[in-house]
N, C-alpha and C positions, 0 to 999 in steps of 0.2 A: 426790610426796606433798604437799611443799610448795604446791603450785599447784593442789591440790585444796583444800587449806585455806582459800586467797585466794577463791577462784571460792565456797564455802561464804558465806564472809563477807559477800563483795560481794550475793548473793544475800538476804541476809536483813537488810542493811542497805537492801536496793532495797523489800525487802518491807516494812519495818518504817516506812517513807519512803509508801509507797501506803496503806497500813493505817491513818496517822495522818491523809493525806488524806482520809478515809473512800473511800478506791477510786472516787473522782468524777472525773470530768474537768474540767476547769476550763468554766466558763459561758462563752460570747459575750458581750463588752460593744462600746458603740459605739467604742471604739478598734479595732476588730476593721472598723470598716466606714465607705465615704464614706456619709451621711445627708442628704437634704436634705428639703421641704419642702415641702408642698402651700400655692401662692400663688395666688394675683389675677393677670393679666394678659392680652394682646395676642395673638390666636393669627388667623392671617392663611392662609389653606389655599388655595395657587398651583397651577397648572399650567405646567410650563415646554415650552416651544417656541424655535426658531425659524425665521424668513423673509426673504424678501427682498422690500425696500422699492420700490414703483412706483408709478406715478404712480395716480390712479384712472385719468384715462381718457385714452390713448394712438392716437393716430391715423399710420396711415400712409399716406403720401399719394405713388402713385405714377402713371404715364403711359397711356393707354388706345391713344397710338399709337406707331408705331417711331419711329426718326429721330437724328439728329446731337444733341448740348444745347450750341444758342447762349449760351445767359447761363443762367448760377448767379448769384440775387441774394439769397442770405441763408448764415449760417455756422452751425456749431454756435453752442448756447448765445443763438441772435437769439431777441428775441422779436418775434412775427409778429399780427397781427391779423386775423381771417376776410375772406378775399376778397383777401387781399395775393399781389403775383403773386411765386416764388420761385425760377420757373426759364421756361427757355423753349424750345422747339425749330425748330429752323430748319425753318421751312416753305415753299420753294422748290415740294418734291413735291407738299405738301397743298395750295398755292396753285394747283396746273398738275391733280390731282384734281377742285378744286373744279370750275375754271374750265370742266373736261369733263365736270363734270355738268350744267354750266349750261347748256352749248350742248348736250346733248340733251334737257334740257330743253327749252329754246326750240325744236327739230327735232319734240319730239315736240307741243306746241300746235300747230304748223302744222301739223302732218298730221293731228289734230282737227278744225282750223280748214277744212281742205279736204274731211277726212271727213262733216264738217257742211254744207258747202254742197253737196256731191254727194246724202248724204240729202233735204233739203229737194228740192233740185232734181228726183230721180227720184219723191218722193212725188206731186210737181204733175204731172209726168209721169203718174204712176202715176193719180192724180184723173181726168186726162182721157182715160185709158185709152188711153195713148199707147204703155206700155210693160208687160210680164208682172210678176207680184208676185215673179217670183223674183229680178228685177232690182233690184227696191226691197229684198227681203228680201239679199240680198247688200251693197247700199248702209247697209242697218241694222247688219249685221256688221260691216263694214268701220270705222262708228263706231265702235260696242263698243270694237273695238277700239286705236282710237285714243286711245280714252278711258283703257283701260286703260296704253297705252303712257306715258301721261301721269301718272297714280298712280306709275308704276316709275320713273319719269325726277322725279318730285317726291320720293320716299324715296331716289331715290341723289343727288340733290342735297341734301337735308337732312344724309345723311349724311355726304357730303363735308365741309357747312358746319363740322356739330360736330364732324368730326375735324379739323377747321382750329380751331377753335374750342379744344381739348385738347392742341394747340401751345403754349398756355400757360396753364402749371401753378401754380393758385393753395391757397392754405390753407385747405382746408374748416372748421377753427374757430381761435380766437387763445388763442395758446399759447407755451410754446418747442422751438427746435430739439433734440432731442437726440440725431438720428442725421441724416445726412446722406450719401447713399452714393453721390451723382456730383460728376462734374465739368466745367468746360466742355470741348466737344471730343468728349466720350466719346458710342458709340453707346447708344442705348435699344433693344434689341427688344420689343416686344408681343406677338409672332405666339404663344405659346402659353400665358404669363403673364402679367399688372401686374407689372411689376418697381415693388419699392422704392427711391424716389429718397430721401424723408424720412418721419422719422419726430418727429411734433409731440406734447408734452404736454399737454394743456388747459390743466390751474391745479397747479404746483409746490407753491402754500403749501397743498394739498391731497393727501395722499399717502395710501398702504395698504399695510398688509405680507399676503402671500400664508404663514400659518404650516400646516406640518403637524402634527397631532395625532393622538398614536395613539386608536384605539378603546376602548382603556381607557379614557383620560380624555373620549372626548368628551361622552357621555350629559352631560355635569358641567356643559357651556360652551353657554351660551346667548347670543342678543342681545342688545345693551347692558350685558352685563359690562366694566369696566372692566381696563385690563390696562396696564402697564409695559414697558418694554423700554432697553433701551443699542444701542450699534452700538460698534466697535471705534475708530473715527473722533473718537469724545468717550467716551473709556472712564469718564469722570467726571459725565457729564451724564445724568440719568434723565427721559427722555420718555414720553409719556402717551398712551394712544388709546383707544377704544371698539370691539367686538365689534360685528362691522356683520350680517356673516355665514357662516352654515356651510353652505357646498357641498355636495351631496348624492353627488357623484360621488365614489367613494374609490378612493387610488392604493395600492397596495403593495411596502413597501420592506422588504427580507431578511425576507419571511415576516408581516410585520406591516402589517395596513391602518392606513391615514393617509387623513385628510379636511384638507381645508383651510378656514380659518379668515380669512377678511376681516376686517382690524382694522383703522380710521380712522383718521388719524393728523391732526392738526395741524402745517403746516409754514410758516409764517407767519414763523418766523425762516430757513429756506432752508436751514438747515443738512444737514437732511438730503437723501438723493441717490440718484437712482433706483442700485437695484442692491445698496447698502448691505444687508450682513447685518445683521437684527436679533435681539436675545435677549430673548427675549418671558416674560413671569409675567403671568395670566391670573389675576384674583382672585376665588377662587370662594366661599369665606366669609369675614367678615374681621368679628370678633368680639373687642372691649374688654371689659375686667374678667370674664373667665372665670376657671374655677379649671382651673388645668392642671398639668403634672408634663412633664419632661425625656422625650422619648421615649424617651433611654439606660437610666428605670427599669423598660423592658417588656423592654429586651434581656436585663436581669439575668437570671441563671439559676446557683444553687446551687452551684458544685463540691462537689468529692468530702469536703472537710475540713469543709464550711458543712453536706452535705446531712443530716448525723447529726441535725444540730439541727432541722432541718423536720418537724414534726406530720405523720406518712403517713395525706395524704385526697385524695380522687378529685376531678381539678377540671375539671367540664364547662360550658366557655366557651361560651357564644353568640356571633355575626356581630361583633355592637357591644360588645364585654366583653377586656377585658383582665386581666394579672394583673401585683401587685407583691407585694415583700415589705418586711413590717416585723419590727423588732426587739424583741420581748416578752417578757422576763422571761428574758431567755438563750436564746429561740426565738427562729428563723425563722421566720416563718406567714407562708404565703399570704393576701395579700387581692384578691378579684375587684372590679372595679368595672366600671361603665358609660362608655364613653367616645365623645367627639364627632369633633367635625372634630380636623384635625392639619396641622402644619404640617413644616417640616425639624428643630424644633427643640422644638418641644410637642407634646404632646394636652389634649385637653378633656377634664376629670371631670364629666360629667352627672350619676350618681350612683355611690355606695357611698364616697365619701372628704369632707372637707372641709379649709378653711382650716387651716395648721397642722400637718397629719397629716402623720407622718415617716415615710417611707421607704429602703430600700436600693437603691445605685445602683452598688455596686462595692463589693467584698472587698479589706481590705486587710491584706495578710499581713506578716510583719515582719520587717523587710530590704528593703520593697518591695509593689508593686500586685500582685494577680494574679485 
């Protein structure tokens, strides 16, 4: 009985407690919420990628014939000037080649040279009706083809010369070494490929990174955007380049097309090095003194204890439209506005807000964030 009386009491002392509240609930104030500010500033909208650094224009310079390599005369890292000779192959074979092109050469002139005097000769004959026309007309063949055996005997002597000639292997432009793949002693074959002996850079202080970019962002990157990047090499140093070009051919990587992106790079200090991963931002707007807002105030979203306070209205967002909430009168309302480029850390208010205007960016309950 006792314990009915208590529970009686407690009851109507709870009541008597709500009653004098007028059965309200307590309002939302800004200690109930983090608030911050619609300001002025710096909103910079990137694309990130990235690639590997190579030179622009790389040449590999290999052998058109087989053979032994008498002399290696350059190392990694040389620098070379066009026409400089960098290796050699012993030419023993292609000397003893030539040398029997040459003497069928000269075999096949003379037998011109005799094919010629027999022609002449059976013609006067033939003039003085000494001999049958078939005789002269066999004498005319016989030329022909002298003549001919002598074209074949000058393109295999030609050919001899220039593969004597590709015995030693010079640098098609002045550059440096950065692959070197024989040595002396070692064979070259030709017979079914150019093998690579080296491989020359053009101009170092001239470089390019090869970035992929998925298709989402490419529509965005155009030529001559400006773009940053690092390498792991100088994790402190931020280097600069220009969007040269965007490849038309696209690759696909787990599901996702990727184009690649030619960026120009400035290398004049040398630091950088073919091969070198770069980490590329790609700046696609880049806009001072805007009005913009934390993009953590788009992620806000009401819980269960806030949502009481929310005015119930249907809010139908267009492409470029956002929403926030501010704090009015013990309400949450929603406010839609217009919004621009964005970066990792902003968005742009185009319209519905201005300078000053407070919003909510996080609920904060008491004991703690939530």
């Amino acid at each position: 009985m006792k314990k009915w009386v208590v529970l009686i009491i407690v009851l109507l002392i709870g009541g008597g407690i709500y009653a004098f509240s007028g059965g309200k609930e307590k309002a939302l104030t800004k200690q109930d919420f983090e608030i911050m500010k619609v300001e002025k500033g710096r909103i910079v909208e990137e694309v990130t990628a990235s690639g590997k650094i190579q030179p622009v224009n790389t040449v590999s310079v290999g052998t058109q014939v087989s053979g032994i390599v008498e002399r290696v005369l350059v190392d990694y890292n040389d620098e070379v000037k066009e026409g400089q000779l960098l290796a050699e192959l012993d030419t023993a074979v292609l000397t003893e080649n030539k040398n029997d092109a040459k003497a069928r050469l000269d075999l096949a002139y003379a037998k011109k040279k005799v094919a010629d005097l027999n022609f002449k000769r059976y013609e006067k004959l033939y003039k003085d009706k000494l001999i049958a026309k078939a005789s002269l007309e066999e004498a005319e063949v016989n030329l022909a083809i002298a003549e001919a055996d002598v074209l074949t005997a000058t393109a295999d002597f030609n050919k001899a010369e220039r593969n004597f000639g590709y015995a030693k292997i010079t640098s098609p432009v002045s550059g440096t070494v950065i692959s070197k793949e024989v040595e002396q002693g070692q064979t070259v074959a030709a017979s079914l490929q150019t093998p690579t002996l080296f491989t020359i850079a053009e101009d170092l202080s001239k470089m390019q990174i090869e970035a992929s970019i998925a298709e989402a962002d490419i529509g965005a990157i155009q030529s001559g955007m400006k773009a940053s990047f690092t390498v792991d090499a100088y994790p402190n140093d931020a280097f600069s380049g220009v969007v040269k070009q965007i490849r038309l051919s696209p690759t696909e990587e787990s599901n996702v097309v990727m184009y690649t992106v030619v960026i120009e790079v400035d290398n004049s200090s040398r630091k950088l090095l073919p091969g070198m991963t770069a980490f590329v931002q790609i700046v696609i707007h880049d806009k001072e003194g805007v009005l913009r807002i934390p993009t953590a105030a788009l992620q806000y979203k009401p819980n269960a204890l806030v949502r009481k306070y929310v005015p119930k209205v249907t809010l139908d967002l267009e492409a470029n439209q956002g929403v926030i909430y501010q704090l009015i009168d013990g309400k949450v309302v929603p406010l839609v506005f217009t919004r621009g480029i964005m970066d990792a850390s902003y968005v742009e208010v185009v319209d519905g807000l201005k300078e000053g205007d407070q919003f909510i960016t996080e609920y904060i309950q008491k004991g703690g964030r939530k």
